[in-house]
N, CA, C and O atoms as a MOPAC input file, in Angstrom:
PM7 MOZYME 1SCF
protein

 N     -7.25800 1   -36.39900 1    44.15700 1
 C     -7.15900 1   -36.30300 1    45.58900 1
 C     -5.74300 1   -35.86500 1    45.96900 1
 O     -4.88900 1   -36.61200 1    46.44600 1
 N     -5.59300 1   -34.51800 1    45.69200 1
 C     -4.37800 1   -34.24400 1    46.28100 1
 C     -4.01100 1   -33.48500 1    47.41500 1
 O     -4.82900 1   -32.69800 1    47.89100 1
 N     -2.74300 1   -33.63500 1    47.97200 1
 C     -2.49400 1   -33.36700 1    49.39200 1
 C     -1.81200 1   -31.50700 1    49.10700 1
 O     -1.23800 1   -31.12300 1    48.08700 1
 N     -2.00500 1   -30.98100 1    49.88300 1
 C     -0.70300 1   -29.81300 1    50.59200 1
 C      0.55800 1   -30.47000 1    51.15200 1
 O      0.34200 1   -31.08300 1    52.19800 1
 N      2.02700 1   -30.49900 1    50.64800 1
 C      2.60700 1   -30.09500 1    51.73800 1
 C      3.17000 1   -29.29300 1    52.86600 1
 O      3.56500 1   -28.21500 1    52.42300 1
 N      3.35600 1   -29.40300 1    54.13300 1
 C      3.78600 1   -28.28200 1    54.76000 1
 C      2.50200 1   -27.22200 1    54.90300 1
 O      2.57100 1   -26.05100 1    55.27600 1
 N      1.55000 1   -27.81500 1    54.58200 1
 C      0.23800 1   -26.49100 1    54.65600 1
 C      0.09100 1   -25.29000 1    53.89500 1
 O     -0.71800 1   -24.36600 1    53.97800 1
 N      0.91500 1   -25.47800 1    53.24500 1
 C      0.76600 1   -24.34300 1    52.18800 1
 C     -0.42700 1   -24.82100 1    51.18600 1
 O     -1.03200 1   -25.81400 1    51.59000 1
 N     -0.83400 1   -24.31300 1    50.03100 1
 C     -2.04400 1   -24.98200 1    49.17700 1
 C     -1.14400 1   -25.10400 1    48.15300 1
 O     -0.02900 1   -24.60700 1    47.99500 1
 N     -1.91500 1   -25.96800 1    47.37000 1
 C     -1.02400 1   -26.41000 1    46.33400 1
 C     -0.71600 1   -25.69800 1    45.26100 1
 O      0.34700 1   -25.87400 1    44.66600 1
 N     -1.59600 1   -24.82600 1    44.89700 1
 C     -0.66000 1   -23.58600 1    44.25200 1
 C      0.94900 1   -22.43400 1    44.68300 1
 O      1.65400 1   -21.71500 1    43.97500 1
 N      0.96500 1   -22.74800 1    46.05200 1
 C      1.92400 1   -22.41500 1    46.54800 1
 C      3.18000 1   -23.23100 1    46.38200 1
 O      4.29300 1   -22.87200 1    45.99600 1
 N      2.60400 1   -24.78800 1    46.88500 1
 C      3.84400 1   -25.56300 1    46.90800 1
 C      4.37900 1   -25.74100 1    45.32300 1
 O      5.56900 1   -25.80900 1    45.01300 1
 N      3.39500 1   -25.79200 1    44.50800 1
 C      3.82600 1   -25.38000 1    43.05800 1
 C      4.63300 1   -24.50700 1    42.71600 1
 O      5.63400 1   -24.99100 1    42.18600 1
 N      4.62600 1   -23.14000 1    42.81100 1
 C      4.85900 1   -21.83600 1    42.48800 1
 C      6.73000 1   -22.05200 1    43.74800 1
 O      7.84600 1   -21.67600 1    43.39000 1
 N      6.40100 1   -22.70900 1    45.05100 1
 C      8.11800 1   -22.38000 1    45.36100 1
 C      8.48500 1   -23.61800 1    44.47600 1
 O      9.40200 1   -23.25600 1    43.73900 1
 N      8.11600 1   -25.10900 1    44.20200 1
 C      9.11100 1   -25.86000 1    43.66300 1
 C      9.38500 1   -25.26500 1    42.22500 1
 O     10.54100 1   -24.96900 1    41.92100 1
 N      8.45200 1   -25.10200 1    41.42700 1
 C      8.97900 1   -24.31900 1    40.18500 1
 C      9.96700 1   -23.13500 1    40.33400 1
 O     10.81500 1   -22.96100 1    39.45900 1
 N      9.87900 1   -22.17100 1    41.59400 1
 C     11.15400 1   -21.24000 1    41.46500 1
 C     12.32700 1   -22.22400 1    41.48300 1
 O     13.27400 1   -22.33500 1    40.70400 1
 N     11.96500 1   -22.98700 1    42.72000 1
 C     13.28100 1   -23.50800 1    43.47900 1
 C     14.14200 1   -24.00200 1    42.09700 1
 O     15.36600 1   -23.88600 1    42.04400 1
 N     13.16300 1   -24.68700 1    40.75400 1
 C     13.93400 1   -25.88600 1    39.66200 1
 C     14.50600 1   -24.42100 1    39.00800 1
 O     15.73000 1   -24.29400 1    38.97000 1
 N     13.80200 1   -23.49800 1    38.57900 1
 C     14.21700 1   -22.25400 1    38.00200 1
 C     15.65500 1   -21.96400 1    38.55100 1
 O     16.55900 1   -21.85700 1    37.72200 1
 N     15.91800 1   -21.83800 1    39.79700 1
 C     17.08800 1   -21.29600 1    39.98500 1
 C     18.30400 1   -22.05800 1    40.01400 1
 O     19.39400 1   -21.49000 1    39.95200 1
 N     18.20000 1   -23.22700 1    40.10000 1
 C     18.96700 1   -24.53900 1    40.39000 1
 C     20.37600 1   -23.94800 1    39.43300 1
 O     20.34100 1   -23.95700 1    38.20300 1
 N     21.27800 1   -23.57500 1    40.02000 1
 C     22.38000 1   -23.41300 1    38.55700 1
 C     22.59700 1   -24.46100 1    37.33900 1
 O     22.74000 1   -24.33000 1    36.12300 1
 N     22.55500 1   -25.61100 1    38.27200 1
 C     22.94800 1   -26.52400 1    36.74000 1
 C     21.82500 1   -26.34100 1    35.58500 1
 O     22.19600 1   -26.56900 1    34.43400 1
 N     20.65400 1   -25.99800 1    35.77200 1
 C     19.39200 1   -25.86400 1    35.33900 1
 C     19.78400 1   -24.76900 1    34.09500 1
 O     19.76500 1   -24.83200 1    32.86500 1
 N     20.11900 1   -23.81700 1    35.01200 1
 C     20.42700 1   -22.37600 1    34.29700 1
 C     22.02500 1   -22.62500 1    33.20500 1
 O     22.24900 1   -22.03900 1    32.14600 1
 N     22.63000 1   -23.31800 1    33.66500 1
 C     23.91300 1   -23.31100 1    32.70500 1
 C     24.10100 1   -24.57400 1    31.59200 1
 O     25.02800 1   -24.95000 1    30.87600 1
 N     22.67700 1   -25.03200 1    31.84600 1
 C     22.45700 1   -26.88800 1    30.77800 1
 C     21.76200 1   -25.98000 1    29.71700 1
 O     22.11000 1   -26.04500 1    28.53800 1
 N     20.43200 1   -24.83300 1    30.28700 1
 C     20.05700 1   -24.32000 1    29.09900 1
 C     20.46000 1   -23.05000 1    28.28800 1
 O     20.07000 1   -22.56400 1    27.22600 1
 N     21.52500 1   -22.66200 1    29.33900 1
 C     22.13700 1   -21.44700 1    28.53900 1
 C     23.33300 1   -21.89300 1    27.46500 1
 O     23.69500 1   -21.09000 1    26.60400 1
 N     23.88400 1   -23.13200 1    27.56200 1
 C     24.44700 1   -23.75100 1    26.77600 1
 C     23.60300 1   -24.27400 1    25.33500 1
 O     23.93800 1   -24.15500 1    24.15700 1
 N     22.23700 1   -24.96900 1    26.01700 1
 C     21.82700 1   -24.94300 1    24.74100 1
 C     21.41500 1   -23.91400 1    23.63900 1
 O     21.67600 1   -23.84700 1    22.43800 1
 N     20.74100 1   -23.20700 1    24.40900 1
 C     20.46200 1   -21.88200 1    23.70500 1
 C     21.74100 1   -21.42500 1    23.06500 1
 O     21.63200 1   -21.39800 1    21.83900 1
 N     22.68800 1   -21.13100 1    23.42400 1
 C     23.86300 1   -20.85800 1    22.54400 1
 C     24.22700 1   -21.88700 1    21.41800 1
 O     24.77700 1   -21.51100 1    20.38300 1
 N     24.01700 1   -22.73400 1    21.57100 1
 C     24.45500 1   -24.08500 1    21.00700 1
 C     23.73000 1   -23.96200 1    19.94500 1
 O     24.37000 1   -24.07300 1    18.89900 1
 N     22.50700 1   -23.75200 1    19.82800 1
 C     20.73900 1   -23.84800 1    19.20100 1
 C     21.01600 1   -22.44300 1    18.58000 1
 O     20.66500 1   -22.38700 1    17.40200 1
 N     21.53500 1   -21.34300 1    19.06000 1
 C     20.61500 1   -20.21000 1    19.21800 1
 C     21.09300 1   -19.53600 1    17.46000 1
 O     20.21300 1   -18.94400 1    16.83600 1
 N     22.67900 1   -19.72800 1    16.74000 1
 C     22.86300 1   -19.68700 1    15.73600 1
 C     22.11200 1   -20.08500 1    14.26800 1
 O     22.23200 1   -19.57100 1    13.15600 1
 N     21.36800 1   -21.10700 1    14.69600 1
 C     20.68700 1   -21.90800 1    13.54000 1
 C     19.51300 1   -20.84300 1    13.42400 1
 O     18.99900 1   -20.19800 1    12.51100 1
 N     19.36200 1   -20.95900 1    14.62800 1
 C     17.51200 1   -20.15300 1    14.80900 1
 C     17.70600 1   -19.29300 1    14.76200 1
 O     16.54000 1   -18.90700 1    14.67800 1
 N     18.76500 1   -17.63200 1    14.70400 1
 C     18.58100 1   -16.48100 1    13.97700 1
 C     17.58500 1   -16.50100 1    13.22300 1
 O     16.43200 1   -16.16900 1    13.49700 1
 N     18.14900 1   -17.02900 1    11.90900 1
 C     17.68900 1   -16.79900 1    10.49300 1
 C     16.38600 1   -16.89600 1    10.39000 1
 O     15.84500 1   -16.27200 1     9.47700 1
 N     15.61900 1   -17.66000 1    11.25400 1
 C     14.08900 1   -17.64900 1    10.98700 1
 C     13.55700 1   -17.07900 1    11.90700 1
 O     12.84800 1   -17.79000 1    12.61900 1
 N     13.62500 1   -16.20900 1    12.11800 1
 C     12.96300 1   -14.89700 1    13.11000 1
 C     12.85200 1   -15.06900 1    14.52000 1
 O     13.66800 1   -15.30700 1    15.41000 1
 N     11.56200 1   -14.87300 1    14.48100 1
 C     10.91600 1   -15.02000 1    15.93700 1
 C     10.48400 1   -16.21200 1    16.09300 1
 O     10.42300 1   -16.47900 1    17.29300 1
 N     10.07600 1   -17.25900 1    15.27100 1
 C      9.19700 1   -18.58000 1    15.30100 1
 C     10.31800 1   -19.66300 1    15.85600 1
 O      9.95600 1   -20.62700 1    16.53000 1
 N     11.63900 1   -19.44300 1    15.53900 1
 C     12.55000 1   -20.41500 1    15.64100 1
 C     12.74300 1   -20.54600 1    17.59700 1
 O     12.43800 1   -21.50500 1    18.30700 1
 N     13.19500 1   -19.54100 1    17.90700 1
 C     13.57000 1   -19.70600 1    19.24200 1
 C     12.63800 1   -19.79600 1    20.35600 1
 O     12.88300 1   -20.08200 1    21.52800 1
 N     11.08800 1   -19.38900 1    19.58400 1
 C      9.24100 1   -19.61000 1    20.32100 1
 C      9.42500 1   -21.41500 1    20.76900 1
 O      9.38400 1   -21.97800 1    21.86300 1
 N      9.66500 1   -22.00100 1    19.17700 1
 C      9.45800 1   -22.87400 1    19.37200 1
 C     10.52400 1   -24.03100 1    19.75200 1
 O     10.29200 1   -25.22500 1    19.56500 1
 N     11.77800 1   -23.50000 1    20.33500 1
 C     12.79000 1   -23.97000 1    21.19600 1
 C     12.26800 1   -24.41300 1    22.52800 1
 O     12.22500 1   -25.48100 1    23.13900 1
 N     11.83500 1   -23.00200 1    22.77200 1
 C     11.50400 1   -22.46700 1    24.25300 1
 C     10.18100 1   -23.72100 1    24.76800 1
 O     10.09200 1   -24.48400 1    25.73100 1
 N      9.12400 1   -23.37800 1    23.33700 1
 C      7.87900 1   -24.48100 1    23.71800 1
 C      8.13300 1   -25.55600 1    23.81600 1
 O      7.44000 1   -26.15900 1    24.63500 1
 N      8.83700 1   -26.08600 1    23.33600 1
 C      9.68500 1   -27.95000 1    23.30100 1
 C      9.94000 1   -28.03600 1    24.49800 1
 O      9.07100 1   -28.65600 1    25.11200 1
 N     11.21600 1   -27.48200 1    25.42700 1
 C     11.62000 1   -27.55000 1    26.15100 1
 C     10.84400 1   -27.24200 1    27.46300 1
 O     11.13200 1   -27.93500 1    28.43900 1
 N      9.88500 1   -26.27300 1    27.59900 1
 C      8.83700 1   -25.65600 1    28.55400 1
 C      7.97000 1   -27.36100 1    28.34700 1
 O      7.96700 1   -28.11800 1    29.31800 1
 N      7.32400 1   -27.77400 1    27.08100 1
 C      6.84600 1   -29.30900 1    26.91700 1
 C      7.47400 1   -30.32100 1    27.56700 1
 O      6.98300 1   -30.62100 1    28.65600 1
 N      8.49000 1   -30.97200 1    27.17500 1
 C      9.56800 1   -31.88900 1    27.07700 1
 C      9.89400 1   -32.18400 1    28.48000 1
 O      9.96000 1   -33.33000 1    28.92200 1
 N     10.15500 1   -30.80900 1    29.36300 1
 C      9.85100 1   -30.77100 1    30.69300 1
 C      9.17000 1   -31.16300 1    31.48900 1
 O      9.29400 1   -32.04400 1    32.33900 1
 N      7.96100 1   -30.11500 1    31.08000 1
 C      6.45500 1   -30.59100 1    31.96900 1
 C      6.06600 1   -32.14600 1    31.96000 1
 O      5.48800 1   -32.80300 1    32.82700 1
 N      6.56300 1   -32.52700 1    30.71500 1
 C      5.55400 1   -34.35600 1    30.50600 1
 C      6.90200 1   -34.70100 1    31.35200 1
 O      6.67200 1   -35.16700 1    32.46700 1
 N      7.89300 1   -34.58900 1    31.09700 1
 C      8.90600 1   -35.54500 1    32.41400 1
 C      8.24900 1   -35.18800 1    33.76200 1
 O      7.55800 1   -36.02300 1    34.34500 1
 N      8.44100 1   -34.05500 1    34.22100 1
 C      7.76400 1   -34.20700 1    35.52500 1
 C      6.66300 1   -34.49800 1    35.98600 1
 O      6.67000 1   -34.68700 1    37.20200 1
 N      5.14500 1   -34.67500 1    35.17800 1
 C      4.68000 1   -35.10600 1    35.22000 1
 C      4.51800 1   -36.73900 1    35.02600 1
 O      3.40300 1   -37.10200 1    35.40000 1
 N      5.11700 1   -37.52000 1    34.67100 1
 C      5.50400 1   -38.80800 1    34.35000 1
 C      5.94700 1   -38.84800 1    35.56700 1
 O      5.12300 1   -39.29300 1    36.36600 1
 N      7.19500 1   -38.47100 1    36.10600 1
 C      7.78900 1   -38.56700 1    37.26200 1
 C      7.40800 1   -38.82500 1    38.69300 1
 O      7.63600 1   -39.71500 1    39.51300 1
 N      6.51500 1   -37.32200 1    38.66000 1
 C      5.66800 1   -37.41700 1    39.75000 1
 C      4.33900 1   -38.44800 1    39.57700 1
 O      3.90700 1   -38.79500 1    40.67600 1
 N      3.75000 1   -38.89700 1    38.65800 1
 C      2.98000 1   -39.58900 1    38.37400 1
 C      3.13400 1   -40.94200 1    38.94700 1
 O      2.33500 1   -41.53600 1    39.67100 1
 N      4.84800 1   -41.53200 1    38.29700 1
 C      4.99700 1   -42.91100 1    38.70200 1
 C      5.37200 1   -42.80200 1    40.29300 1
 O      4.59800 1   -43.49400 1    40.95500 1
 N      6.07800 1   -42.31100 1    40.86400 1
 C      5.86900 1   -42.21400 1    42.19500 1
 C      4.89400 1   -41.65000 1    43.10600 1
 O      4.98700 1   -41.61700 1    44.33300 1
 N      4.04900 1   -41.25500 1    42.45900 1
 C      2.91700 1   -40.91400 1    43.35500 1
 C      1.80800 1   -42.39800 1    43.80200 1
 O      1.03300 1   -42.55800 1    44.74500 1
 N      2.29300 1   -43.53700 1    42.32300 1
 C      1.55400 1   -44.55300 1    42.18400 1
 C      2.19500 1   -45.53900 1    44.11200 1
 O      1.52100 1   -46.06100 1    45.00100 1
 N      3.49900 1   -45.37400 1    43.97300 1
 C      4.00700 1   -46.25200 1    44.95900 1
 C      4.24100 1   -45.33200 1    46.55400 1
 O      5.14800 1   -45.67200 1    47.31400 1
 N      3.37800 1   -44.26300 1    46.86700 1
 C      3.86300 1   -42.74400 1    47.87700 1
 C      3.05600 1   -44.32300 1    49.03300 1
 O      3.65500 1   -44.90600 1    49.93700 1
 N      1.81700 1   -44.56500 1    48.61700 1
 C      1.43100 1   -45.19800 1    50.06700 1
 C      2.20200 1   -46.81600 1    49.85500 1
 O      1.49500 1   -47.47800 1    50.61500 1
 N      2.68200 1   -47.27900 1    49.57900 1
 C      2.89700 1   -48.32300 1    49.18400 1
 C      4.39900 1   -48.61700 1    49.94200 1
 O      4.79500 1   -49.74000 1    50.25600 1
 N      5.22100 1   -47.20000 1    50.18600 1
 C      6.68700 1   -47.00800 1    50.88200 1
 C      6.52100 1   -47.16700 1    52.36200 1
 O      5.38700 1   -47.29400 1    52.82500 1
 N      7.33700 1   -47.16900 1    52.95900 1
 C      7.76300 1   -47.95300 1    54.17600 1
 C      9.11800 1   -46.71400 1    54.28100 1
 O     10.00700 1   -46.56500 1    53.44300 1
 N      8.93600 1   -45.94700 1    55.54100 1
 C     10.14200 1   -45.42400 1    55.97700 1
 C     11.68800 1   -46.14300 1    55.68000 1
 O     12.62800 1   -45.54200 1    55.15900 1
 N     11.70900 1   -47.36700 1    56.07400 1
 C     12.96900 1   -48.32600 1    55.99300 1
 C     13.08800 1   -48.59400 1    54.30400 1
 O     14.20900 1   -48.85700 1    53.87100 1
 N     11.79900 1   -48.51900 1    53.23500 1
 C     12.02200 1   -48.41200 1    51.95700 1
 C     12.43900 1   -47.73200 1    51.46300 1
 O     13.23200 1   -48.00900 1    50.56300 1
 N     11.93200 1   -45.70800 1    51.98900 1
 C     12.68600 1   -45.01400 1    51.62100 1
 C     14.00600 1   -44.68900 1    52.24800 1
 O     14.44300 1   -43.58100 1    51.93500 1
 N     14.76800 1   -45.43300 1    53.09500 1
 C     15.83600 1   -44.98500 1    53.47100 1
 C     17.40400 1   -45.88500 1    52.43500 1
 O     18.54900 1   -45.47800 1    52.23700 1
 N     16.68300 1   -47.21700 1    51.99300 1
 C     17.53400 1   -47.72300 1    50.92300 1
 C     17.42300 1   -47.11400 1    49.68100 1
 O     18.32700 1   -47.04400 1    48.84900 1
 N     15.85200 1   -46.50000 1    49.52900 1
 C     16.07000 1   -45.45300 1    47.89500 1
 C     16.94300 1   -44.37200 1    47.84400 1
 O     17.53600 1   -43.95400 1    46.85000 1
 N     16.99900 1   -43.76200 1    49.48000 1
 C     18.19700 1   -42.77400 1    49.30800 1
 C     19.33900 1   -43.20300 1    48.90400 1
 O     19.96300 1   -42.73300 1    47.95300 1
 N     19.73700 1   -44.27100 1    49.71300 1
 C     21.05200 1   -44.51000 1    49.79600 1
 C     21.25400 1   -45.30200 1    48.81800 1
 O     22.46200 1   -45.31100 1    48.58000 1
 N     20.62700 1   -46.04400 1    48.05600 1
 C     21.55600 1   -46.42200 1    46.21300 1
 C     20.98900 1   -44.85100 1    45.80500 1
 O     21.90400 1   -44.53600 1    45.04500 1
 N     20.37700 1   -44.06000 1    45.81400 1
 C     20.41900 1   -43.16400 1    44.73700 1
 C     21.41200 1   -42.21500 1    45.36200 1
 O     21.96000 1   -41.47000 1    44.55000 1
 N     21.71500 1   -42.09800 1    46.45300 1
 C     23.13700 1   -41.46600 1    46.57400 1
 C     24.51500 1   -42.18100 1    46.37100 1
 O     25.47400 1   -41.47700 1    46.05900 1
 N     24.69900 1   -43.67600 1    46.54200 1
 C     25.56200 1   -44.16800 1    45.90400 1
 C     25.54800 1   -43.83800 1    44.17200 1
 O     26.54500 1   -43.75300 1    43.45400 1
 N     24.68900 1   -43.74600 1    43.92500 1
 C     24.36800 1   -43.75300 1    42.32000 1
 C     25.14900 1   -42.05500 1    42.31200 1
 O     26.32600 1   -42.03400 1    41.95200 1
 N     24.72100 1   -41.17600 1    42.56300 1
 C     25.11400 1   -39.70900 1    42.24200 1
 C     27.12800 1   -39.81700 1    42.54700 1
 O     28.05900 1   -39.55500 1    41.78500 1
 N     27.10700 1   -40.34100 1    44.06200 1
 C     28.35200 1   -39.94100 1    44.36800 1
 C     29.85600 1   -40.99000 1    43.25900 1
 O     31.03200 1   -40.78700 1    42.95700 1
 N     28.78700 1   -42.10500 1    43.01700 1
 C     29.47600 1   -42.69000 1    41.76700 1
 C     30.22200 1   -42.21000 1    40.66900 1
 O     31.37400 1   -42.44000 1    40.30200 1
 N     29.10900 1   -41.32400 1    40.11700 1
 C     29.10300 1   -40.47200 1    39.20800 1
 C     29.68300 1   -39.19100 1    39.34900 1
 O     30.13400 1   -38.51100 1    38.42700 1
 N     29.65900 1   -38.97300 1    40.23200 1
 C     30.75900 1   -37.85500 1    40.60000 1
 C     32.07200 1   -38.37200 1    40.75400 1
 O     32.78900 1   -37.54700 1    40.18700 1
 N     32.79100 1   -39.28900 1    41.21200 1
 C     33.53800 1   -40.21500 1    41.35400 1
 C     34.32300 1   -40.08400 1    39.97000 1
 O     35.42500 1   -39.56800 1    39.78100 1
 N     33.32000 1   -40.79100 1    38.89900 1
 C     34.29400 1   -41.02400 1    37.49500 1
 C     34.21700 1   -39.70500 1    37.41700 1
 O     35.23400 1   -39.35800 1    38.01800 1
 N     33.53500 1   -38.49500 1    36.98000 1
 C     33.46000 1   -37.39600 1    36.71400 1
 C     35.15800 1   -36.67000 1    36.94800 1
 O     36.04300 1   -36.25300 1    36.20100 1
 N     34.94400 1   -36.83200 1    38.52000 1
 C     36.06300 1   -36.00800 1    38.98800 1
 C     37.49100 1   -36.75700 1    38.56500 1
 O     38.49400 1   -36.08900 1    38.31300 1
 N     37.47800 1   -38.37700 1    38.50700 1
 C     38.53900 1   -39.17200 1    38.17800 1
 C     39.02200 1   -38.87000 1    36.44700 1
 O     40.15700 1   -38.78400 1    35.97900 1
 N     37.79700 1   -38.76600 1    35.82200 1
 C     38.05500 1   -38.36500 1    34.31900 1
 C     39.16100 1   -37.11900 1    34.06600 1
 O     40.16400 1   -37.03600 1    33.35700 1
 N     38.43400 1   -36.11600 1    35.06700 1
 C     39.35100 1   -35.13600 1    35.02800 1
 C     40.52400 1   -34.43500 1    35.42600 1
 O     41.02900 1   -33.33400 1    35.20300 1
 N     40.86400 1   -35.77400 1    36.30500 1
 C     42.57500 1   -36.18900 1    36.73600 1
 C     43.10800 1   -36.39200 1    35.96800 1
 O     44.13700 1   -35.82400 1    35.60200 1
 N     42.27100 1   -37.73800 1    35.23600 1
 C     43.14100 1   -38.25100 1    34.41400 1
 C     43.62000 1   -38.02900 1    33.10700 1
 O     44.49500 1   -38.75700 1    32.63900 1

């Protein structure tokens, strides 16, 4: 039983959130690192080596977001406007935290 958001059909709202994760830079520069990182070993064995980089990660992906969206889809009616307004705000304390030491690390 699933919904549209925004009225689009759900192949749509699919097709922009998958661009939208596609373009995300950090997205693009976490796996262009790995691939470089990876991509030496896997020369040597042709074509099969970097297929099956790509399939792990295209995998490894999909079951997180699916898990993801799964466990919160369990609690979507279960939220309370005033519930989601404290999930923002520790999970933005949580990010800006982390940006916090991040940027402090690299003072120091």
């Amino acid at each position: 039983n699933f919904q549209s958001i925004g009225g689009l059909s759900l192949a749509a709202d699919f097709a922009s959130t998958f661009l939208l994760t596609l373009t995300n830079p950090m997205t693009i520069i976490s796996f262009t690192a790995i691939f470089i990182g990876a991509g030496s070993g896997l020369i040597s064995r042709g074509f099969a080596g970097p297929l099956l980089l790509v399939l792990g990660v295209f995998t490894g992906s999909s079951l997180w977001w699916l898990g993801v969206s799964s466990f919160f889809s369990l609690f979507r009616k279960k939220t309370t406007p005033r519930g989601m307004k404290w999930v923002n705000r520790v999970s933005g304390s949580v990010i800006t935290l982390f940006g916090a030491i991040v940027l402090l690390d690299a003072i120091i």
